[in-house]
N, C-alpha and C positions, 0 to 999 in steps of 0.2 A: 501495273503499267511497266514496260521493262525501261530501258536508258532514254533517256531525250537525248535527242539529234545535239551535235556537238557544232557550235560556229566559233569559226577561229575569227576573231578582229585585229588587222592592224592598220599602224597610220602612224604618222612622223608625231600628229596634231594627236597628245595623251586624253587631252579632255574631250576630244571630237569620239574618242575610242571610248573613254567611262561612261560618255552621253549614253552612244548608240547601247554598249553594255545594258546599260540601265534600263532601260526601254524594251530590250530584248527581254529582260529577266525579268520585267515586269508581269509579261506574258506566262511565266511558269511553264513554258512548254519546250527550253532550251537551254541547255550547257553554252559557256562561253569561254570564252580562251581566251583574254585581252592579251596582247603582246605589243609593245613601244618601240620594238627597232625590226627590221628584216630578218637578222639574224637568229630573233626569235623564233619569228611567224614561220621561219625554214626550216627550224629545228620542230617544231610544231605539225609542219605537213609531213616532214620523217616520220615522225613519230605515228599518224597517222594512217602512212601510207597499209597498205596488205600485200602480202607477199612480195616485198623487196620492190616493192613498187610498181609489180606488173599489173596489180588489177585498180578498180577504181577507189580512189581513197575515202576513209571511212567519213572525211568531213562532211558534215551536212550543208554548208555554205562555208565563204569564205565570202567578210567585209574587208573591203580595203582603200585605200584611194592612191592618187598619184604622188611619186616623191619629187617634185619640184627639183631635188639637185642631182635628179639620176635623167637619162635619155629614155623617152618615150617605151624603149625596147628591152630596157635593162630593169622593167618594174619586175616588181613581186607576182606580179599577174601573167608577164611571159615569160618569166622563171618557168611559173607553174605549167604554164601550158607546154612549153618545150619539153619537161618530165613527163606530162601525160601523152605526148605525141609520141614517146617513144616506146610503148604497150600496146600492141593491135584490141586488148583484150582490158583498155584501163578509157573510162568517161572521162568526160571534162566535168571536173567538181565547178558546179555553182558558183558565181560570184557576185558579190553586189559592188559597185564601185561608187562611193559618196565624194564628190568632187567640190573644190570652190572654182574652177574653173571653169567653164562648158565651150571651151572652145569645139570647134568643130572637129578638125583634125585630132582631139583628143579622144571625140567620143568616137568618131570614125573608129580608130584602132582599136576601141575597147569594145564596140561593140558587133564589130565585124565579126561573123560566124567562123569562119577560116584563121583568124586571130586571135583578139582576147575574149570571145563569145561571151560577154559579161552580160549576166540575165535582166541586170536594172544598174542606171546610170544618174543616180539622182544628187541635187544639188547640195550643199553644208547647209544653207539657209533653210534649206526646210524638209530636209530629209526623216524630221520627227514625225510629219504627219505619214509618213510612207513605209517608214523601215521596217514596221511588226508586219502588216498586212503582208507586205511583198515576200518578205520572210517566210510566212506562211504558205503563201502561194507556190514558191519555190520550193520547200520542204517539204510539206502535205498534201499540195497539190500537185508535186511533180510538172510544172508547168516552165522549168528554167530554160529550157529550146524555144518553148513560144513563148516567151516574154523577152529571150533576144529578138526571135522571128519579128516581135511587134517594133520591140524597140528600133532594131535596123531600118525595118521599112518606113517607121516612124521621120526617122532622121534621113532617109534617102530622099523620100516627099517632103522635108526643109529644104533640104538643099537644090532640090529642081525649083524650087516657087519663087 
């Protein structure tokens, strides 16, 4: 079997990061990357990037959640996407976003297709029974476009009802 898929984790919350860690690597079928501050996690998608950044980066997902003392726009996650919007010829890497929040307006941005297309939005409380499967799905199954596709229209049909 050649390299398992690589996921970079970060998150302000260390132990919310060694949890999902652990769970992941339970699995035996993934590399992980934990990182504690931004600074890391940036140096980490560098690092990953191919060819200077014009094609799509080598990461196989990227877990993250919201920083609390940053503005909705200034995360980690539209860092990323701003880099990727600028390559005609670079994807949107994956993301899972594990949140204690669920506001509306939060997931809105996150999971907007044109924005932070984040392929799963799940909560801290109980993100354990979720994180391998969905992992999976997104990695092996290549399914990270429809599982925003569900997620959005998920949350579009909340908010009409």
């Amino acid at each position: 079997m050649g390299n398992k898929p690589v996921v970079l984790l970060y998150d302000l919350d260390n132990v919310l990061v060694d949890e999902c860690s652990m769970l992941i690597g339970q699995t035996g079928l993934y590399t992980t990357i934990n990182t504690y501050n931004e600074t890391n996690a940036r140096e980490v998608i560098g690092q990953y990037n191919r060819c200077f950044g014009l094609l799509t980066n080598r990461l196989s997902c990227v877990i993250t959640g919201w920083n609390r003392y940053k503005k909705p726009r200034d995360q980690l996650l539209f860092t990323m996407r701003a880099q990727e919007k600028r390559s005609a010829l670079r994807s949107a890497t994956p993301v899972i976003l594990v949140a204690e929040d669920h506001r509306y307006d939060l997931r809105e941005l996150a999971l907007d297709p044109m924005g932070g297309f984040v392929s799963a939005y799940l909560h801290v409380d109980d993100f354990e029974e979720y994180i391998s499967d969905t992992l999976h799905k997104i990695v092996f199954g290549k399914r990270a476009h429809e599982m925003n596709a569900i997620a959005y229209a998920k949350l579009k049909h909340e908010s009409s009802d």
